[in-house]
Every structure is written in C-alpha cells, then in structure tokens.
N, C-alpha and C positions, 0 to 999 in steps of 0.2 A: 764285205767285199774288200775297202780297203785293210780290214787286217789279213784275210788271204794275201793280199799282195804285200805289205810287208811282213809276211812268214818268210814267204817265198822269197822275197829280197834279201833276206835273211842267212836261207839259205844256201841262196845263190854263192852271197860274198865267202860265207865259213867254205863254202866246196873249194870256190876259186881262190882261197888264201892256202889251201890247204896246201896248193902247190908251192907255193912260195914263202912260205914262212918258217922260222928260226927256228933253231932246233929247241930252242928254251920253249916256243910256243906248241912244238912237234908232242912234247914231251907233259903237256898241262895235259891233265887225266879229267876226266871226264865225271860228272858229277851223280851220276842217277846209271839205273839200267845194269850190264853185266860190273861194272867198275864198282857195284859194291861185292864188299863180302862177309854176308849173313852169316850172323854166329844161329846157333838151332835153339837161342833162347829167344833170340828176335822172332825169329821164324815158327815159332812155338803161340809165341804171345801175339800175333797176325791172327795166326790160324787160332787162338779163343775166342779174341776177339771177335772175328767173321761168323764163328760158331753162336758166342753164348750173348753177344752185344742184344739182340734185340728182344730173348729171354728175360734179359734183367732188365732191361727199359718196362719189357711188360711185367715183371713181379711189380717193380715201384707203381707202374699207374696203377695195374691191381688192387695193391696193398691202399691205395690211395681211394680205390672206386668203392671195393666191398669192404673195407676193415676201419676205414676211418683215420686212412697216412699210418697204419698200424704197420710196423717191416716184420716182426717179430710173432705177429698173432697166426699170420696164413701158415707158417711152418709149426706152430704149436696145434694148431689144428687137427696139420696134417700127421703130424706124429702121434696124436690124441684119437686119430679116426672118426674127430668131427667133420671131416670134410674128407672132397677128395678131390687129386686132377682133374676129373673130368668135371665135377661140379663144377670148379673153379672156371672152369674154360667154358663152361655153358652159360655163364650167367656174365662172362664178357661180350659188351655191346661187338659187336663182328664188322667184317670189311662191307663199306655200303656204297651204293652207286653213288650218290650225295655226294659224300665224301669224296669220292674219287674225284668227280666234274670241280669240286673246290679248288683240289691239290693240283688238275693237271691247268685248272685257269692260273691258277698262282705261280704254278713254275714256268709256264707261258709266257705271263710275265714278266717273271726274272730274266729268263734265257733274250725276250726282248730289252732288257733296261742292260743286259753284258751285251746285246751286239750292237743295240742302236742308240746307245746312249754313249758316247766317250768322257771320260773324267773328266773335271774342272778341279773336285775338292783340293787336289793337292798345291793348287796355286794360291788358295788362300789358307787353308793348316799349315802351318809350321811343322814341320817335321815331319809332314807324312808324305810317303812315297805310292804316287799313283800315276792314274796313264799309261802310257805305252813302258811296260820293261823287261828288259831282258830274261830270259830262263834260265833253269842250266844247259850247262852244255852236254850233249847229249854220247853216248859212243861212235857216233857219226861224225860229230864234229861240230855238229848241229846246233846251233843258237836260238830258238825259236824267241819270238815275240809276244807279248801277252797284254790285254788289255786291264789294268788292275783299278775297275771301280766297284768294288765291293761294297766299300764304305756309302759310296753316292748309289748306288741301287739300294741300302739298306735304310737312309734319309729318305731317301722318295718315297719307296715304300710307306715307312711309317709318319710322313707327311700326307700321304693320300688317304692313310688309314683314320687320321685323325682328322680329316676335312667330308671323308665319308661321315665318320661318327656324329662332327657338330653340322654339316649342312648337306650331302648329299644322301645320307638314307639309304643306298644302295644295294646294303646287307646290313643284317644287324651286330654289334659290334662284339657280340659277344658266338660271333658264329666257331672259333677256334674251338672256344671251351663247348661248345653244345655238340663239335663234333670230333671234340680231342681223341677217343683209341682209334674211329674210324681213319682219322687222320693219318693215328698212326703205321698203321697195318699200309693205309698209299705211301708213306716217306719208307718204308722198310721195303717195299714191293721195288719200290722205282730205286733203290737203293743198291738192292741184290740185281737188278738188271742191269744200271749203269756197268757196275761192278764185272759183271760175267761178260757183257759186250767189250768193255775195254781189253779184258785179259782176255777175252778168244781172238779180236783185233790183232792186239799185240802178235799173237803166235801165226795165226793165219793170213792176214792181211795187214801186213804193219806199213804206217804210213810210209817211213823210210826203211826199206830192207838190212841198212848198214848201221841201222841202229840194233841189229834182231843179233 
C-alpha cells in the first residue's frame, strides 16, 4: 500500500513538473521503452535466448542426471545411434504436483519478503544501495519508485533455511536436490508466463498509456 502511494506520488510530481520545467530538463530522454534503438544483433540474441535458454539449462542437468556431469557423451551417443531424443526425454524425471506446491510456497514467500518487508541492510553495508530508489525514467516522463531489498530477502531466506536445518525440521534440507528438474520445469513454466503477461500488458493494457 504505501509503495502504491509513493508510485503514484511519483508520478503525480514528474506529470506536474512537466509543465514547468527547463528546457535542459524538456530535453533528458528517457531511459527504457521506445527511446531505445535496437540493433537486430541485439534483437537476434533476445530472441535465442527466450528460444534456446531453457534447452540448454536442461541438456546440463541432463548431462548431469544420466551421463555422470558427462557434456560430451549425450551428443556422442546421439550421433553413434546409441541413444535417442526421445529416450533421453523419457528417462527425465517430469513436471510433478510436489514440486509445484514447493515453488509456488517459495515464491509466495518471496513476493511476501518484496512487499512486506522494507530494507534496513543498507544502513549498515557500506556501499550498498537499498530501500526505496528511483527507476528510470520512463517515455512518459515517468519516475516510478522501487523497493530494492533483494539482498535482505536473500539473508532471511537462507537464515530461516538454516534454523529450519539445525532446529525446526520443517522439511528436510535436502528437498532442492531431491526435487531439482521438477523444480525446474515450475521456474521455466512461471518464467514464460511472467514473461507473456508483461509483454501482452504492455501492448494491451499498459499501466500508463504515454508510455505505450
């Protein structure tokens, strides 16, 4: 709630300067959004990216699961016609309900440690910048607000983690690895959906129109 209200205070002031500010300030460009301009090597390497990222995440576990961390064996294989894709893909553990109820408690509570947790760390790190900061500036004009405790939801985390392990019992400690590809198939899933919701967002429903 209060970071809603200071977005929006945010935006209020950039709308109401816009009227009255310098031409030096008229003239700052905008940092994100149509004010880039994509060369098609950039735009090239996005799009493999999005394409081949979570292929190659899964040849390494792969290579890791059935070859013995072997990167070189599964393609000698397959050029040997010991094996085959579809072997390969049948003898990987698959997407499991388990796994899912883990990931979606886990990022439950992340999304709770970003809303209802506010930074402290940066008052005692030296040099680190957290708390409430600035963004860029948007094609709007736009300044939004952002809460930056990354670092302090990653300490909690693996503070609770380690108080689970020596005295709460909770789960056992080695639940990651007992249920590592399911895992991964939920971070790739929730992945490609953040991903598709934002970019249809942006075109269909964009938060501010004058950013579109």
């Amino acid at each position: 709630m209060k970071g809603s209200v200071a977005m929006e205070a945010t935006r209020r002031r950039a709308q109401h300067g816009a009227n009255g500010k310098s031409s030096e300030e008229e003239g700052q460009p905008a940092q994100w959004g149509r004010a880039w301009e994509v060369d098609w090597f950039s735009l090239s390497s996005v799009i493999g990216l999005l394409c081949f990222a979570p292929f190659i995440v899964f040849y390494f576990v792969m290579a890791c699961d059935q070859y013995q961390c072997s990167v070189s064996q599964p393609l000698i294989e397959l050029y040997q016609g010991e094996t085959t894709l579809l072997s390969i893909w049948s003898r990987a553990p698959s997407f499991t309900w388990s796994a899912a109820k883990i990931y979606a408690i886990w990022v439950s509570f992340q999304v709770f440690l970003y809303m209802c947790v506010p930074d402290i760390t940066h008052k005692f790190i030296p040099g680190y910048v957290g708390g409430v900061q600035d963004g860029a500036r948007t094609p709007a004009g736009l300044i939004n607000k952002y809460e930056v405790n990354g670092l302090q939801c990653w300490l909690i985390t693996h503070a609770l983690w380690y108080a689970n392990a020596q005295y709460f019992h909770w789960f056992s400690p080695t639940i990651i690895f007992d249920n590592w590809i399911p895992l991964m198939w939920c971070a790739n899933i929730l992945g490609y959906a953040v991903s598709t919701y934002a970019f249809t967002k942006a075109y269909l429903f964009p938060t501010c129109a004058e950013d579109w």
